[in-house]
C-alpha positions as CSV (number, residue, x, y, z in Angstrom):
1,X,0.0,0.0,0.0
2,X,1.1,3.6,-0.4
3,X,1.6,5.8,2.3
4,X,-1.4,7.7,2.3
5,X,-3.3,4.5,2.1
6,X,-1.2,3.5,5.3
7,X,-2.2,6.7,6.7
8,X,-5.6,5.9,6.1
9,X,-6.0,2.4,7.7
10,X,-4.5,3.9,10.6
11,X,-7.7,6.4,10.9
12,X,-9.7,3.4,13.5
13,X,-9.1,2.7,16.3
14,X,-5.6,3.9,17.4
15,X,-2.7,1.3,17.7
16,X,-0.1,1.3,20.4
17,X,3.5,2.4,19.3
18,X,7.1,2.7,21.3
19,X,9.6,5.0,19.5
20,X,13.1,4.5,21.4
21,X,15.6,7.9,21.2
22,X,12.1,9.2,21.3
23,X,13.7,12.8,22.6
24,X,16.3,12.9,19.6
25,X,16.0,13.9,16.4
26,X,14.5,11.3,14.6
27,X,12.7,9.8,17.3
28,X,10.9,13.6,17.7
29,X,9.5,13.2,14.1
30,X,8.3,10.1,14.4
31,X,6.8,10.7,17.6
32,X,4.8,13.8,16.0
33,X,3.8,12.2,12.7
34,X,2.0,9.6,15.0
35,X,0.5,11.7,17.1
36,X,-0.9,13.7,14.1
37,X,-2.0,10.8,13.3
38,X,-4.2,9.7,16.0
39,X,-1.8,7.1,17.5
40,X,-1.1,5.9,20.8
41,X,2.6,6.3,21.4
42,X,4.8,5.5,24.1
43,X,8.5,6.8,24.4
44,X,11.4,5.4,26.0
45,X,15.3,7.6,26.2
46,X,18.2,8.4,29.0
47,X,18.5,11.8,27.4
48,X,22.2,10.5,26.5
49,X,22.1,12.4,23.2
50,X,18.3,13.5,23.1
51,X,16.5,16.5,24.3
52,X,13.6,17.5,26.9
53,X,13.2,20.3,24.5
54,X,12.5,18.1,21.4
55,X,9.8,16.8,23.5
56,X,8.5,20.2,24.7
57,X,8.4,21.2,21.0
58,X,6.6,18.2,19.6
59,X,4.0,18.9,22.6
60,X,3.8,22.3,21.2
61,X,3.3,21.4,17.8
62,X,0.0,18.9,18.4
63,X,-1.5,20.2,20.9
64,X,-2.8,19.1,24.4
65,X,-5.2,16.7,22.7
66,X,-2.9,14.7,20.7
67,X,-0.2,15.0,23.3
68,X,-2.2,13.0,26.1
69,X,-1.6,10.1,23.7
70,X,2.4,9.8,24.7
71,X,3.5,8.2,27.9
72,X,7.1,8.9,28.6
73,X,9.5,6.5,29.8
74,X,13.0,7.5,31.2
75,X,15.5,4.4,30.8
76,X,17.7,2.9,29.1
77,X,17.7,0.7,26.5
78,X,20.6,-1.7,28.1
79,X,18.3,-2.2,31.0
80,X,15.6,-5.2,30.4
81,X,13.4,-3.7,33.1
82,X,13.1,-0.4,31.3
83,X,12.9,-2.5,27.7
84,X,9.8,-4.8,28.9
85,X,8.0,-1.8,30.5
86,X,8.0,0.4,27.4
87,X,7.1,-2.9,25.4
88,X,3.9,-3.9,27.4
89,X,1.3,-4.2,25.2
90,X,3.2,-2.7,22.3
91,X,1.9,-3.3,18.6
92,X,4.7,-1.8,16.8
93,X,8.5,-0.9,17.9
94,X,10.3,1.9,16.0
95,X,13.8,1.4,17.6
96,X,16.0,4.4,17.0
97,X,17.6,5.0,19.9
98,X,21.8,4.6,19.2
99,X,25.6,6.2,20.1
100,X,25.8,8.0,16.4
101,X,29.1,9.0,14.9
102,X,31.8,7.3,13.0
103,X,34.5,8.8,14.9
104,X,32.9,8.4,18.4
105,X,32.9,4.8,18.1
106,X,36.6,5.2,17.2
107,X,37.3,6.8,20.0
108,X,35.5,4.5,21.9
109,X,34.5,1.4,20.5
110,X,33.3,-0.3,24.1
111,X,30.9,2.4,24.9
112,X,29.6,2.1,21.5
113,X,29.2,-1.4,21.3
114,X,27.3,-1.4,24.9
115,X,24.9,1.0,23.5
116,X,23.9,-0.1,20.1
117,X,24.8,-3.7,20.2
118,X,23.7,-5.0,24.2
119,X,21.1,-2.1,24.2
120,X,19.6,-3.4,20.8
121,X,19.5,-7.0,22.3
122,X,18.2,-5.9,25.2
123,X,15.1,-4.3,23.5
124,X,15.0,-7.3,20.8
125,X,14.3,-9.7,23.4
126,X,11.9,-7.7,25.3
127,X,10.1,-7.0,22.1
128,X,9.8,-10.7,21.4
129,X,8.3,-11.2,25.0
130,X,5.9,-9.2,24.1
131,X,4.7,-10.8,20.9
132,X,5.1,-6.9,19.3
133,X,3.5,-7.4,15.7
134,X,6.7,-5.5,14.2
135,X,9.9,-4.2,14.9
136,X,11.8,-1.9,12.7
137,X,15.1,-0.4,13.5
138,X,17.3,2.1,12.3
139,X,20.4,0.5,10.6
140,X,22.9,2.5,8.8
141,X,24.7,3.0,4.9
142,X,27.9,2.5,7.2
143,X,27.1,-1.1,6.8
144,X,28.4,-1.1,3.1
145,X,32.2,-0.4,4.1
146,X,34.6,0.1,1.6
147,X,31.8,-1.3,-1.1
148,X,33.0,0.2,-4.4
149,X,29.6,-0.1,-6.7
150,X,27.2,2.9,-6.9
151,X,24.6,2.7,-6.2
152,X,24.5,1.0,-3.4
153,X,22.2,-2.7,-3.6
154,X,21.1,-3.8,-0.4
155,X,23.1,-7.5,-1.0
156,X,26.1,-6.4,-1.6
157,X,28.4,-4.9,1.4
158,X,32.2,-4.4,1.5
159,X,34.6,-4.6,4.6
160,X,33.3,-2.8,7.5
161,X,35.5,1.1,8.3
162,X,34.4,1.1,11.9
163,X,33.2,0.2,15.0
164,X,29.6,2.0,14.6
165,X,29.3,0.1,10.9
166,X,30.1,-3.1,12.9
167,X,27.3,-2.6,15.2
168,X,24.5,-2.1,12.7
169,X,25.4,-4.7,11.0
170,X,25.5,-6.8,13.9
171,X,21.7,-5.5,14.7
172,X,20.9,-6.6,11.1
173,X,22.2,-10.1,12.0
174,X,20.9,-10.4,15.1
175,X,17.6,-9.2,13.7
176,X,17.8,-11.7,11.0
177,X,18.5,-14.2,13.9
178,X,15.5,-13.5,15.9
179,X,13.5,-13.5,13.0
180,X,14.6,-17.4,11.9
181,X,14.6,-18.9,15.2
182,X,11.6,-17.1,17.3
183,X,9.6,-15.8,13.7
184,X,9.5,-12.1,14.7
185,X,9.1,-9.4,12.2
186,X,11.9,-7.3,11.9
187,X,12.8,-4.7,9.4
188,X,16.6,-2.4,9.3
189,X,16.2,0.4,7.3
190,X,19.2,1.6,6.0
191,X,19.6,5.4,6.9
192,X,21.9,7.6,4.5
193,X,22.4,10.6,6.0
194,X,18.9,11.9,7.4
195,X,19.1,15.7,8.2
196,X,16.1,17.8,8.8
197,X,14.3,20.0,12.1
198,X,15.7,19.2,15.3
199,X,18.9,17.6,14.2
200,X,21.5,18.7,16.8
201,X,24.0,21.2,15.6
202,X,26.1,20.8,18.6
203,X,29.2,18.5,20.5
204,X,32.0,17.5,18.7
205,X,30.5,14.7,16.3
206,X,27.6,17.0,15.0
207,X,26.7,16.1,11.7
208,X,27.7,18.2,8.5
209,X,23.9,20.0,8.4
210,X,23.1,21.3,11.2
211,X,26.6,22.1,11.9
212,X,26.9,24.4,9.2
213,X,23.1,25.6,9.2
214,X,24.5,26.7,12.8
215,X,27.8,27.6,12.4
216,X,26.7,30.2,9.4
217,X,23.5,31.5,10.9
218,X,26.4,32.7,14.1
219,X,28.5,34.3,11.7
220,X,31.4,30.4,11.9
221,X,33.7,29.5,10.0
222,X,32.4,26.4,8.5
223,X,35.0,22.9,8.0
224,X,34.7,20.2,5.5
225,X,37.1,17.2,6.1
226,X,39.1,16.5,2.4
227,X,38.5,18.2,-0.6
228,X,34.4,18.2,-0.8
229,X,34.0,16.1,-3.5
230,X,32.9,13.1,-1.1
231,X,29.2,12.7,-1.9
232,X,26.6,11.5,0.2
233,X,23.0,10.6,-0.2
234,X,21.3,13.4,1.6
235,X,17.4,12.5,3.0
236,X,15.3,14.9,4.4
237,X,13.4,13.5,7.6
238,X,10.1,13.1,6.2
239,X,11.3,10.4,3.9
240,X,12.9,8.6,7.1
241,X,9.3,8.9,8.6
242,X,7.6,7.9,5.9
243,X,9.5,5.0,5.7
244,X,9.5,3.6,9.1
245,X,5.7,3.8,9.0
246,X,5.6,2.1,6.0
247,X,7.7,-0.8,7.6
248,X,6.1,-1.5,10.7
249,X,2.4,-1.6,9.2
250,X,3.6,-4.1,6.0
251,X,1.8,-7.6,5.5
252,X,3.0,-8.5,2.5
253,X,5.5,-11.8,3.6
254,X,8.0,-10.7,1.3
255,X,8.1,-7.1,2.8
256,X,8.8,-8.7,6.0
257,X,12.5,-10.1,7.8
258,X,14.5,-7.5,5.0
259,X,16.6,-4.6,5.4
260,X,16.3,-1.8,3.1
261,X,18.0,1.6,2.0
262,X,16.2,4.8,3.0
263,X,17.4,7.7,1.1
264,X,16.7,10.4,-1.6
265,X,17.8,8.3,-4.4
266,X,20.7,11.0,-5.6
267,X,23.9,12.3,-4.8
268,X,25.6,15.4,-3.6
269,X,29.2,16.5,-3.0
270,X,30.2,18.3,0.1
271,X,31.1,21.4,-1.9
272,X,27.3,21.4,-3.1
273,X,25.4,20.6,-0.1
274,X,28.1,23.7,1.7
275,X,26.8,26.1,-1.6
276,X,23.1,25.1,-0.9
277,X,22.9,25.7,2.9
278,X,25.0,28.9,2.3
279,X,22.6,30.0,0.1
280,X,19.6,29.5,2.2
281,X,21.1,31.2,4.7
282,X,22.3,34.1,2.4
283,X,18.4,34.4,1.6
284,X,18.0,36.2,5.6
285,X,21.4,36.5,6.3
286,X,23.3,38.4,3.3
287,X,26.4,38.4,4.3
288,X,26.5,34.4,4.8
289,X,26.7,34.7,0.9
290,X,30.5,35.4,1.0
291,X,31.6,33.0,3.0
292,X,33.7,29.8,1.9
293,X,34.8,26.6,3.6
294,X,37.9,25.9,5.2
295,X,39.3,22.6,4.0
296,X,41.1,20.2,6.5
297,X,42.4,16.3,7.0
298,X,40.0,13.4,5.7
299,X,38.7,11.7,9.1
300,X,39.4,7.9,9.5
301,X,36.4,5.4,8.8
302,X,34.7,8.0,6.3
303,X,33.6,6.2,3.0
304,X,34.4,8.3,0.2
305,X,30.8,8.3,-1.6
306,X,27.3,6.8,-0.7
307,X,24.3,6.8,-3.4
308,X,21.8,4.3,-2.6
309,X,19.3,1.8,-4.5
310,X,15.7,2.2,-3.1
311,X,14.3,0.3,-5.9
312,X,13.7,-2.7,-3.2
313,X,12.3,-0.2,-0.6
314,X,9.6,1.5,-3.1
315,X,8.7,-2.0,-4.3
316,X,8.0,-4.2,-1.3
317,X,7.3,-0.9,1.0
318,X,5.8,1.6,-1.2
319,X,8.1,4.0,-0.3
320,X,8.3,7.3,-2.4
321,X,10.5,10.4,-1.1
322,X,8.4,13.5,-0.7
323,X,11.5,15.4,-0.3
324,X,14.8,16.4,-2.7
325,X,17.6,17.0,-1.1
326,X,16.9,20.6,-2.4
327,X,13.2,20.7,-1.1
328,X,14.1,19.4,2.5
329,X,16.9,22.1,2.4
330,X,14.2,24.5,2.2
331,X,12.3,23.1,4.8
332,X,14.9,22.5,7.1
333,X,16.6,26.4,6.8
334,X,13.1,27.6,8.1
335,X,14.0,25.8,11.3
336,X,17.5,26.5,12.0
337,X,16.8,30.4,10.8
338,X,13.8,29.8,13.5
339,X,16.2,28.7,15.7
340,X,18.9,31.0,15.9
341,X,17.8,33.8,14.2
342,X,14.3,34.5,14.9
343,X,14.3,38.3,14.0
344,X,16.0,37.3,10.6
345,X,13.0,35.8,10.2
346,X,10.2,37.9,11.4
347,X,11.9,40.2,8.9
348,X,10.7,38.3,6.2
């Protein structure tokens, strides 16, 4: 079915729906799209890398009404008493709670293992406990490795560049696992580089968007690491939402126990995406329009370019993007101009 057809069905009587990393920035979206959608959702994070205030925000955003549907649960996803609480009674898990970052996990491989390898068990098995209908999770493009073919097919996956890319591909397994020997449902969807509202522009492993949305809006000097022609599959978050809809309500048997890319379907350098968000800032912010990247080292574990295949996902899912990388630009500058300039703004 399509989405709006999903969208539809989900119009009766309201299904019950756990969203882990619920307070970060894709867990925020999804918990808003189901709330606007009449859904029962309950939430489970540590506020480890979300935010009270992506909460307080998505609360603003649907009203009192809709928000009485949420419960929120602090814990962690390493502890099974936390896991089988926020699964109780569950229909559908959306698992996106992780330790992001290439270079984090370098840095500390053990930390990131115990989050988004034991954390991930942890709320498999509790899921399976509870009999959930589905459970999708958010894999990663990090999973193809040093892969050399473009676009990237789902079957085919090079040597692994670090210990995050180990880790969702170990959730794929393990998913695959629980799937053959207990018959759950599970679905990975393959993130390339989501970016969108509520993305976090700040720490030291901020990703490339809303570090420079941020970093130009405040007058920064903006970095790209190499020489910007590494390309990357940018995906605005309504695709990503989209998506993991899409794969927790699926019947179809063949939909079912696969992993899939989630992207845009196209492929931007660094040097582009830097001119696009540069110029969306220019559009409040003139003087943004002058400035120009400073280059520095390649990081380690970096591929060089990602361009996915979503052939599989728009056949078996029914996926189809809403959103360019050019259109969720758009959408996304109104946010971080919201953000940190909001008199640029009301000037416009």
């Amino acid at each position: 079915m399509s989405y709006e057809e999903i969208k539809s069905t989900l119009s009766g009587p309201p299904k019950r729906w756990l969203v882990t990393g619920v307070a970060g920035f894709i867990g925020s979206n999804l918990l808003e799209a189901l709330l606007r959608l009449g859904q029962e959702v309950i939430g489970l994070d540590d506020f480890s890398a979300g935010h009270p205030e992506n909460l307080s925000e998505v609360q603003r955003g649907v009203g009192e009404g809709r928000w009485r549907n949420f419960t929120f649960i602090e814990g962690d996803i390493r502890n099974l008493e936390s896991c089988q609480q926020a699964c109780d009674g569950v229909n559908y898990v959306l698992h996106q709670a992780a330790l992001g970052s290439v270079p984090r996990s370098i840095e500390n491989p053990l930390r990131t293992n115990d989050t988004n390898v034991t954390g991930f068990l942890t709320l498999l098995d509790a899921a399976r406990r509870a009999n959930v209908a589905s459970f999708v999770y958010a894999s990663s493009s990090s999973v193809y490795g040093d892969e050399p073919l473009l676009p990237k097919h789902e079957e085919k996956t090079g040597n692994l560049l670090s210990p995050y890319a180990v880790g969702k591909y170990a959730n794929e397994l393990y998913a695959d696992v629980f799937g053959r020997v207990y018959g759950m449902g599970c679905i990975g969807l393959r993130y390339f580089n989501v970016f969108g509202r509520r993305q976090d522009p700040a720490g030291a492993y901020a990703a490339v968007v809303p570090a420079w949305f941020s970093q130009l809006l405040q007058g920064k000097e903006c970095f790209i690491n190499g020489d910007g022609a590494t390309s990357r599959d940018f995906c605005y978050i309504d695709n990503v939402v989209q998506a993991n809809i899409l794969a927790a309500c699926a019947e179809d048997p063949a939909a079912r126990a696969q992993v899939y890319n989630i992207a845009a379907g196209g492929r931007s350098t660094l040097n582009e995406l830097f001119a696009l968000i540069r110029d969306s800032v220019a559009d409040v912010l003139p003087d943004a329009a002058a400035a120009v990247p400073h280059y520095r080292d390649f990081r380690p574990g970096d591929v060089r370019h990602s361009h996915a295949d979503i052939n599989k996902a728009q056949r078996l899912l029914g996926y189809a993007p809403t959103h360019s990388v050019q259109q969720g630009m758009r959408e996304a500058a109104k946010w971080y101009i919201a953000k940190f300039c909001p008199e640029s703004q009301n000037s416009h």
